[in-house]
C-alpha positions in Angstrom: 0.0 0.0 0.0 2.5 2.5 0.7 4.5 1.8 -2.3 1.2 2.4 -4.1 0.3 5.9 -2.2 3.9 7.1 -3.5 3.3 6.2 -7.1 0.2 8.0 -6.5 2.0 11.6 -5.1 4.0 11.1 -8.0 1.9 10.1 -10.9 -0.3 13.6 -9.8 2.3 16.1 -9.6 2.0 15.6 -13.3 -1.5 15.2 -13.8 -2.8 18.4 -11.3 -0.4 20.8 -12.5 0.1 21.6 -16.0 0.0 24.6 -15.7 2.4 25.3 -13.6 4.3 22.9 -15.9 3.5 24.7 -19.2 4.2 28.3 -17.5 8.4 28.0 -17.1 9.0 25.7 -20.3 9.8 29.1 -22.0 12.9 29.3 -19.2 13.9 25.8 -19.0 17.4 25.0 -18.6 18.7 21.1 -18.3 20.6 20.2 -15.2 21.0 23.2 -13.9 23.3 24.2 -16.9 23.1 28.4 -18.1 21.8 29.5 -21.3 23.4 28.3 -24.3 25.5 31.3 -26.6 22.1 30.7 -28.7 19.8 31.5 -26.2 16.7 31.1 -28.2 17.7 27.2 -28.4 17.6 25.1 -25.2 18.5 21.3 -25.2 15.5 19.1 -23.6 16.3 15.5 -23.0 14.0 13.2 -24.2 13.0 9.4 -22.6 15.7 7.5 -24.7 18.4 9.9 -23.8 18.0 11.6 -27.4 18.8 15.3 -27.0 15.7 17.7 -28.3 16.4 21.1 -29.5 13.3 23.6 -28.7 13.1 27.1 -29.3 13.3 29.1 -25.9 14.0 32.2 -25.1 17.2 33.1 -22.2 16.0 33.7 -18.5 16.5 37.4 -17.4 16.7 37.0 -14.3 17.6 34.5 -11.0 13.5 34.4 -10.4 13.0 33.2 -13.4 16.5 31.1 -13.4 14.8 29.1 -10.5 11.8 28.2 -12.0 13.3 26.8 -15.0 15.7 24.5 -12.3 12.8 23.4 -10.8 11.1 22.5 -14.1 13.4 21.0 -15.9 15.0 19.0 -12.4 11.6 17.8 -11.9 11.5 15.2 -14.4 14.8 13.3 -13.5 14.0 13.5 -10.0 10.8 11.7 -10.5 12.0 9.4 -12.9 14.5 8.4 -10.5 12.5 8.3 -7.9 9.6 5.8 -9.6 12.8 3.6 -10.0 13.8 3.7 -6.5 10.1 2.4 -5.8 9.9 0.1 -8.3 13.4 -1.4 -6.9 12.0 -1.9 -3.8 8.9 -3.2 -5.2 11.0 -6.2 -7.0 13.4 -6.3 -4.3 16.4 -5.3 -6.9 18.7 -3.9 -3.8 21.8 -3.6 -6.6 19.5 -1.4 -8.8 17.7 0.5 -5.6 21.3 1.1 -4.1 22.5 2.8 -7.8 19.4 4.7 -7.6 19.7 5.9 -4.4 23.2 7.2 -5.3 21.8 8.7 -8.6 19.2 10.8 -6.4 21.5 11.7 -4.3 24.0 13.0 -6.8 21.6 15.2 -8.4 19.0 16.9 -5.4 22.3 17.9 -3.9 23.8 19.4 -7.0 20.5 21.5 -7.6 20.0 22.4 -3.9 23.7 23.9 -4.5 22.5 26.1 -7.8 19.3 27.1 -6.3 20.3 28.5 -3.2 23.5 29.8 -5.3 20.2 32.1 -7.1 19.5 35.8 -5.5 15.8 35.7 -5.9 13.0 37.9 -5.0 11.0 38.3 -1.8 8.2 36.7 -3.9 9.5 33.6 -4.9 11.6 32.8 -1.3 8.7 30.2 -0.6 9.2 28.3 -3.6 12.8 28.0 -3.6 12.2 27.0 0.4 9.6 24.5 -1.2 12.1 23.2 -3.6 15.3 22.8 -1.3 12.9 21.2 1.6 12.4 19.2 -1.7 16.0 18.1 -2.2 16.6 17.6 1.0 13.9 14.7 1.6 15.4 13.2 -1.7 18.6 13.4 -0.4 17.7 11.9 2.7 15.4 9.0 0.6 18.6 8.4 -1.0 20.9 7.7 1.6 19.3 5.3 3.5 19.7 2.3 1.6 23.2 3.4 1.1 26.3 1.1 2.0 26.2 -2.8 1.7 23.8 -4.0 4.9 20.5 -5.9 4.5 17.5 -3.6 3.3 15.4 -4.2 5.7 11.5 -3.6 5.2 11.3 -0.8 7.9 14.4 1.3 6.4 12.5 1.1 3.0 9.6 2.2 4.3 11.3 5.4 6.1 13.2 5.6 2.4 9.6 5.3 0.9 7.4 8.5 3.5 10.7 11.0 2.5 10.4 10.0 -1.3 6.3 11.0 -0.7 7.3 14.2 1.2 9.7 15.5 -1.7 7.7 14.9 -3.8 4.6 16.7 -2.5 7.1 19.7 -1.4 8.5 19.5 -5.7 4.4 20.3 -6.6 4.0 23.4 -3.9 7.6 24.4 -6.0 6.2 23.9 -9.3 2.7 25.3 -7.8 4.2 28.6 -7.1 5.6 29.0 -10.4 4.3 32.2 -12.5 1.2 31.9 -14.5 1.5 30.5 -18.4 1.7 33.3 -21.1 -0.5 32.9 -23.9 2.1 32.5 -26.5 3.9 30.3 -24.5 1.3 27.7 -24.4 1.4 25.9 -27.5 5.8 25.3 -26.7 4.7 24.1 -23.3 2.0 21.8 -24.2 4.3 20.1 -26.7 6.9 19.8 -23.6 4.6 18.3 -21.4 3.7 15.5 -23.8 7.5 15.0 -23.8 8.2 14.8 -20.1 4.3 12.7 -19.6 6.7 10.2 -22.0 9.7 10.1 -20.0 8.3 9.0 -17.1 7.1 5.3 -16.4 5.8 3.8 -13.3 7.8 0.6 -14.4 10.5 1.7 -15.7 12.1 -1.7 -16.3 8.7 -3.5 -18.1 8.9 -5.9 -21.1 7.5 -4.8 -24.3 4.1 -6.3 -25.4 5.2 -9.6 -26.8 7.9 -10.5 -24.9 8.6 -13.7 -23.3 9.3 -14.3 -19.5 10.4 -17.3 -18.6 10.1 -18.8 -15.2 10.0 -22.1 -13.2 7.8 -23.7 -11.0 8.3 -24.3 -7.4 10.1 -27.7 -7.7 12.6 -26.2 -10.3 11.6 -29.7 -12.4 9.5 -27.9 -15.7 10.2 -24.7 -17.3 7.7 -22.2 -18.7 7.0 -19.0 -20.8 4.5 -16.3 -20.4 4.0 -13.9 -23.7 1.3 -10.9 -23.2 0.8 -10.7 -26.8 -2.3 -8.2 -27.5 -4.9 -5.7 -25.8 -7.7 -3.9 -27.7 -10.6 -2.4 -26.0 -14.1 -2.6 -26.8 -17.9 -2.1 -25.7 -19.8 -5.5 -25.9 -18.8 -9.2 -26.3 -21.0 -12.0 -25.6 -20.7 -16.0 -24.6 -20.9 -18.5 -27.2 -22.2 -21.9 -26.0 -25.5 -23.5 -24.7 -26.6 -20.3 -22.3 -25.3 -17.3 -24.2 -24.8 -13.9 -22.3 -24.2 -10.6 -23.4 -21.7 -8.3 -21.7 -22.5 -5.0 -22.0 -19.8 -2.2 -20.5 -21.4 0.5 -17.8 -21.4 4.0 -19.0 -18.3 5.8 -19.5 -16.3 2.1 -19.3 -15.0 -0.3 -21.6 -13.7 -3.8 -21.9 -10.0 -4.3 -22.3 -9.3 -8.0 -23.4 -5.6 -8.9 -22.9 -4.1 -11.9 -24.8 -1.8 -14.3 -22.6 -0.3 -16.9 -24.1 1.8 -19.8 -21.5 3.8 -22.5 -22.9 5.5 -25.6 -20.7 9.2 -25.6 -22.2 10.3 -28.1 -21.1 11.1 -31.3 -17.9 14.4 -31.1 -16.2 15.8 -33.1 -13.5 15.0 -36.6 -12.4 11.6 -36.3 -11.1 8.4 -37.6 -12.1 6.6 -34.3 -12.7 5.5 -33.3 -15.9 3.0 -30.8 -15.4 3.9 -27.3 -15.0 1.3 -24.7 -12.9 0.4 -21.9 -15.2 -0.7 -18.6 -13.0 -4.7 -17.9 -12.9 -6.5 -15.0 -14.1 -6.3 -13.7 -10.6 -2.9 -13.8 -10.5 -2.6 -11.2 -13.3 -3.1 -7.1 -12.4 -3.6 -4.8 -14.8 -2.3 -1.0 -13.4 -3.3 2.9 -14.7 -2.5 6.3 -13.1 -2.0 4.7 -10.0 -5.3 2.4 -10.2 -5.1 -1.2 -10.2 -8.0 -3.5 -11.5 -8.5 -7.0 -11.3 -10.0 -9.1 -14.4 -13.6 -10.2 -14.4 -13.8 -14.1 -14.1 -13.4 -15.9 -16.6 -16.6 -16.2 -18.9 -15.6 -18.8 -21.2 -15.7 -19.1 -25.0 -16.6 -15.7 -26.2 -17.3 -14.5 -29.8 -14.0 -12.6 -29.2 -12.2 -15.9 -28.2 -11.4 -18.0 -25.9 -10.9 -16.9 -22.5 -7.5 -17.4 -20.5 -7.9 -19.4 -17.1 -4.9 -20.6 -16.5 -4.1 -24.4 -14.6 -1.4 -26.5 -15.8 0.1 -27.9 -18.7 1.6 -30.8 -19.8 5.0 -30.9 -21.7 5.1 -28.9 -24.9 1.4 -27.7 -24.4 0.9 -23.9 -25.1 -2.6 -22.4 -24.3 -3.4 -18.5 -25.0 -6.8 -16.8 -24.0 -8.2 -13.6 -23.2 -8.1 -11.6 -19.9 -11.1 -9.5 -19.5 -11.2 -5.9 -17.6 -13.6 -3.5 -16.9 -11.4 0.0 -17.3 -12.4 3.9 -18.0 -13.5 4.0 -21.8 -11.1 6.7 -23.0 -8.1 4.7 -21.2 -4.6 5.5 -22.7 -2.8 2.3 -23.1 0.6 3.7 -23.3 0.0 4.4 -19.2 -1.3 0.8 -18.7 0.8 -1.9 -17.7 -0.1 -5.7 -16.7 1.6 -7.2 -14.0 1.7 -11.3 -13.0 2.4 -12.9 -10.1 4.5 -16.3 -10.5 6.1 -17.4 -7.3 8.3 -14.7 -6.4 8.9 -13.3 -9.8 6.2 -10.0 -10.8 6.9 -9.5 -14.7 5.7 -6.3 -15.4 4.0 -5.7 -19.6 3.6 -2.5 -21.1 0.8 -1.9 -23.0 1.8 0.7 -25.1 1.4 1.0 -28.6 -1.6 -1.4 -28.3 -5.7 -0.3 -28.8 
């Protein structure tokens, strides 16, 4: 739960404040770096690490120098931060120890340049927003430093400051100046850029990709594929009782192919059969929600439906997952998640609809 309320802070400091977002693009400057010679070109890092050029015009002065830190720091500080959760969601301590390092680097290189700024009475609070800011990312950031056991209380305290900068980085960004008119066009475009950047699982497998995994005994090896999701309004059950399933106002269906194959028997043992997870294994997760899928209704005219059980040697099965999501959901922010033993393979669904 808690690793779910600090997805949550994050995920909304982009969703409740665009403007705020869209009203410093025209000042943004990259790591804390100063105008280039050209100033009506500034260099905005996109999610692969490609370097965008956008047309921006040179801050005039340390108020205005402040809000574009804030801006453009926001985005790698919450990108970082989602991957310091979702490292202690998978229990990855090598990756949550980098990342933890990585925050650290960075809040304490910004908190240098922004109280290095001679700003005005009127923007004290925000900068006091911002540092308090750094500081709890700092502080997030150190605790699982060194080489002892993480233990599940220390990432908790890790987890309440990563909450508490964050919510401190939206009163920043809040107190930002108001967007300009022709302004909002450049900032709009930027926002789509930095709404790409971040991920909530940073590390997820592209739709179509395999996972492979084990079962308990370690005697039969398996695959799981997530291979396609489409939404839609109606479907009905094929069969001797047919029934029509009809989605609520302002819903839709989202049907989700799994495919699971046994591999393969190793070892010396007797068992052949491998346990394939059960629809209620899977979780499908958007802007912080999670939903469940519906039970299995069987045959549909759509297809058949995925259930899950076991299989015997070389047997594949593939079905349909049904969920009942918002009908204007945005599948490049929805991800599927399944639980097999102690691994959680995480799916992206983007690119899919």
């Amino acid at each position: 739960m808690l690793v779910a309320g600090c997805i949550g802070v994050l995920l909304a400091l982009y969703l409740l404040a665009p403007g705020a977002f869209a009203a410093v693009f025209p000042y943004s400057l990259i790591n804390g770096s100063e105008p280039s010679e050209t100033p009506e070109n500034t260099i905005f890092q996109g999610a692969d690490g490609e370097n965008i050029t956008a047309p921006f015009p040179e801050p005039v002065s340390d108020d205005e120098r402040l809000e574009a830190l804030i801006v453009s720091a926001s985005v790698s500080l919450l990108e970082i931060s989602v991957g310091q959760i979702y490292s202690a969601h998978t229990h990855d301590d090598v990756a949550l120890r980098n990342r933890a390092a990585d925050i650290c680097t960075l809040a304490g290189s910004l908190r240098a340049d922004a109280l290095a700024l001679e700003v005005s009475p009127e923007k004290a609070s925000v900068r006091s927003d911002f540092v308090v800011a750094l500081d709890e990312f700092i502080v997030a950031g150190t605790l699982p430093g060194g080489g002892a056991p993480l233990s599940q209380s220390l990432m908790d305290e890790a987890l309440d400051h990563l909450t508490l900068g964050a919510e401190h980085l939206s009163g920043a960004i809040q107190g930002c100046k108001t967007p300009h008119t022709e302004s909002s066009g450049t900032g709009s475009n930027l926002m789509n850029l930095m709404a790409e950047s971040i991920s909530v699982f940073p590390d997820a497998l592209q739709i179509g990709s395999r996972f492979c995994f084990d079962d308990v005994g370690g005697a039969n090896s398996g695959s799981l594929i997530v291979s396609q999701a489409k939404t839609l309004q109606s479907f009905y059950t094929v069969g001797e009782k047919p029934q029509n399933y009809v989605a609520r106002p302002g819903e839709s269906f989202l049907l989700v192919i799994i495919r699971a194959t046994h591999l393969g028997h190793k070892g010396d043992g007797t068992n052949y059969r491998l346990q394939i997870p059960r629809e209620s294994a899977f979780t499908l997760h958007y802007t912080g929600e999670t939903y469940s899928p519906i039970s299995s209704p069987g045959p549909t005219n759509r297809g058949e439906s995925y259930s899950g059980g076991t299989l015997d040697r070389r047997e594949s099965i593939s079905g349909y997952l049904f969920f009942e999501v918002p009908e204007d959901i945005d599948l490049s922010h929805a991800y599927i998640e399944a639980s097999i033993g102690r691994s959680r393979p995480v799916w992206s669904l983007a690119g899919e609809g």
